[in-house]
N, C-alpha and C positions, 0 to 999 in steps of 0.2 A: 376743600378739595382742589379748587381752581387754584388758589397759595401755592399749596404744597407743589403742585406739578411744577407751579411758575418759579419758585423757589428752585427747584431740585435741576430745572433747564436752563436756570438763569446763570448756574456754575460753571456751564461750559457754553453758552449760546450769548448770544444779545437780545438787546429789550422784543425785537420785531420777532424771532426765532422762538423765543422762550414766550410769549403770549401766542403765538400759534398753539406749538407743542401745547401748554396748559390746554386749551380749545380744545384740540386734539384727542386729551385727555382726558378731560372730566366733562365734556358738554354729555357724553353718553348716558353718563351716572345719571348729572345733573337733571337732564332730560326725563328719565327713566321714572324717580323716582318723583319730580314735580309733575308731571303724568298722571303716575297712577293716585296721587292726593288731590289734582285737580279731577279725577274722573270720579273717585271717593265722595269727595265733597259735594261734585254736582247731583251726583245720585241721591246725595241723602237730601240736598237742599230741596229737587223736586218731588221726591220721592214720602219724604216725613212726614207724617199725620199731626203731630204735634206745629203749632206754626210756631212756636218758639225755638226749637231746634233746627228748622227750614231756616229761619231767618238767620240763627248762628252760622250755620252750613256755608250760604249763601255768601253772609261777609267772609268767613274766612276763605272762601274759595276765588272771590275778587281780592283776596289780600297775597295769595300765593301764586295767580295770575300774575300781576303787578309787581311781586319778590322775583319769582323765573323770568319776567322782562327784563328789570334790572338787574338783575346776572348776568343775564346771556351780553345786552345789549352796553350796561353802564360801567361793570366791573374792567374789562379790556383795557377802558381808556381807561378811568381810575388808576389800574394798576400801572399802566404806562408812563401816567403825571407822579404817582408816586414811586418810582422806582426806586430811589436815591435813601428813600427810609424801610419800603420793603429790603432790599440790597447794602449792606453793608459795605464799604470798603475798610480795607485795611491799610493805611499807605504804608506802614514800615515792612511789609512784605508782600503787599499786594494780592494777598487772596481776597476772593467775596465769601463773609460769613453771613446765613440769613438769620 
């Protein structure tokens, strides 16, 4: 979802414009939906009578903690250093294809 925004602003904006916009765009989603997985999982992690299931719960909810950090926090730069292969040029006409 962050791509696509970045893609679709990178047509008519620059790198610093179009990584906003994307922000912009999809932290809400992004947000939204690592949320209610992270409040999912801790429920069941405390919550399960089974300890085998609590313990599954648990790692996957430190693992999708640490996925929504690296989104919010790693993805920006990433896509910033990698522009040049997200963003295609064209030089015989000069459009950006992504």
């Amino acid at each position: 979802m962050f791509c696509n925004f970045y893609r679709e602003s990178r047509k008519t904006a620059d790198v610093k414009q179009s990584l906003k916009a994307a922000c912009e765009g999809s932290i809400h989603t992004i947000m939204t939906s690592g949320a209610i997985l992270v409040f999912c999982l801790a429920s069941l992690g405390i919550f399960a009578s089974a300890v085998m299931v609590s313990e599954v719960c648990i790692t996957l909810f430190i693992g999708v903690v640490i996925a929504l950090l690296l989104i919010l926090l790693v993805l920006p730069g990433l896509t910033a250093c990698f522009d040049r292969l997200i963003i295609r040029h064209h030089p015989e006409n000069g459009n950006l294809t992504p």
